[in-house]
N, C-alpha and C positions, 0 to 999 in steps of 0.2 A: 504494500500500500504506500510507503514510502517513498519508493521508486518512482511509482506511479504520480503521486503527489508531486514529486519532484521536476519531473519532465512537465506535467502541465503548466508549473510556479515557472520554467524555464520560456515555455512557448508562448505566455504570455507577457513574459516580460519581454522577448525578440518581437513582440506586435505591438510592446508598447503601452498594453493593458493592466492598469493597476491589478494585482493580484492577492491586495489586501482582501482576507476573509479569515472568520473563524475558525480554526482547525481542533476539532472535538476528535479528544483521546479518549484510552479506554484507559484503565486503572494501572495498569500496568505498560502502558506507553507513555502517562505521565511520569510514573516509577523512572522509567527509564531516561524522558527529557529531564526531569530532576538529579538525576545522576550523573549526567552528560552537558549539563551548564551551571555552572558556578554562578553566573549573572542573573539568574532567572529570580523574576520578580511575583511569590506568589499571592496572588491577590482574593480575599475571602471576602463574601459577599452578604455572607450571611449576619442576624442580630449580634450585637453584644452579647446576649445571654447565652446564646448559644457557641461564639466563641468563644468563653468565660467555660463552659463546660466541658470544652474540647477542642484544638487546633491542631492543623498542618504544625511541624515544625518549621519556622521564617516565614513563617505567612503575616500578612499585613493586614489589617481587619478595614474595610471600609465598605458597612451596610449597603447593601443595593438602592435603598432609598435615599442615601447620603452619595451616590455614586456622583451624580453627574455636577453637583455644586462642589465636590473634592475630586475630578478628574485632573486637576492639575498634579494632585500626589503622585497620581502614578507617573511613572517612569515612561517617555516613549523611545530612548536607546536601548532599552532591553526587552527580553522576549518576558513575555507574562504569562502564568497559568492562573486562571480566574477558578475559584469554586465554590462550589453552595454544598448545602447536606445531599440534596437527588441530582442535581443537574437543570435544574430547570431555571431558579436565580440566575448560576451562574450561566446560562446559555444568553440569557437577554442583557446581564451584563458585557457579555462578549462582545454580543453586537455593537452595542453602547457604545463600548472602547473603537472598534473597525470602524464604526462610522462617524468618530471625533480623528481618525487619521493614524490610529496605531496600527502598524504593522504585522507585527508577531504576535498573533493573541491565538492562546489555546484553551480549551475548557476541560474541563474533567467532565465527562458528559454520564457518569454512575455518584458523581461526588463525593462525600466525606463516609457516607453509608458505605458504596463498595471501595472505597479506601480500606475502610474497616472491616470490612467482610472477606480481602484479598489477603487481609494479616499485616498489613502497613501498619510503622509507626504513628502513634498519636500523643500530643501531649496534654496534659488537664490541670 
């Protein structure tokens, strides 16, 4: 899929076509972009109460209802992984970011749930 992904993000940019779009992972190919980038900026979408319960480790908390008047925090030189508890938060904040002009935006599209259900680290 990578591959794949890859040539398209190529042939688009040879036509000239912005090729900014959300690219939704699976729990385990977040795993892996978090493995493979030190820079990576992970962004949680979800309430206080509920990151107060539980977090990403390095994740940065910024409620999805607070997203777009604190869009400035986020970083747009680094690639980000956006998440929520199911994936659904974090898919619309995704968008959010791609259509304010970020680049690199990934979502966890199983969330904090199959995070946690795949046996990943969490902290409380």
């Amino acid at each position: 899929m990578k591959k794949i992904l890859s040539i398209i993000l190529l042939l688009l940019l040879i036509a000239g076509v912005s090729a900014a779009a959300v690219v939704p992972l699976s729990t385990k190919d977040a795993k892996s972009l978090m493995d493979k980038t030190p820079n990576l900026y992970i962004l949680d979408v979800r309430t206080p109460e509920e990151y107060r319960q539980t977090r990403m480790k390095n994740s940065i908390l910024i409620p999805d209802y607070d997203l777009e008047k604190r869009i400035h925090e986020v970083p747009k030189n680094r690639p980000i992984l956006v998440i929520c508890a199911v994936g659904a938060r974090s898919k619309q904040a995704s968008d959010l970011l791609v259509g304010k002009g970020y680049k690199e935006v990934y979502h966890l599209n199983n969330g904090l749930v199959g995070w946690y259900r795949a046996g990943f680290p969490l902290e409380k």
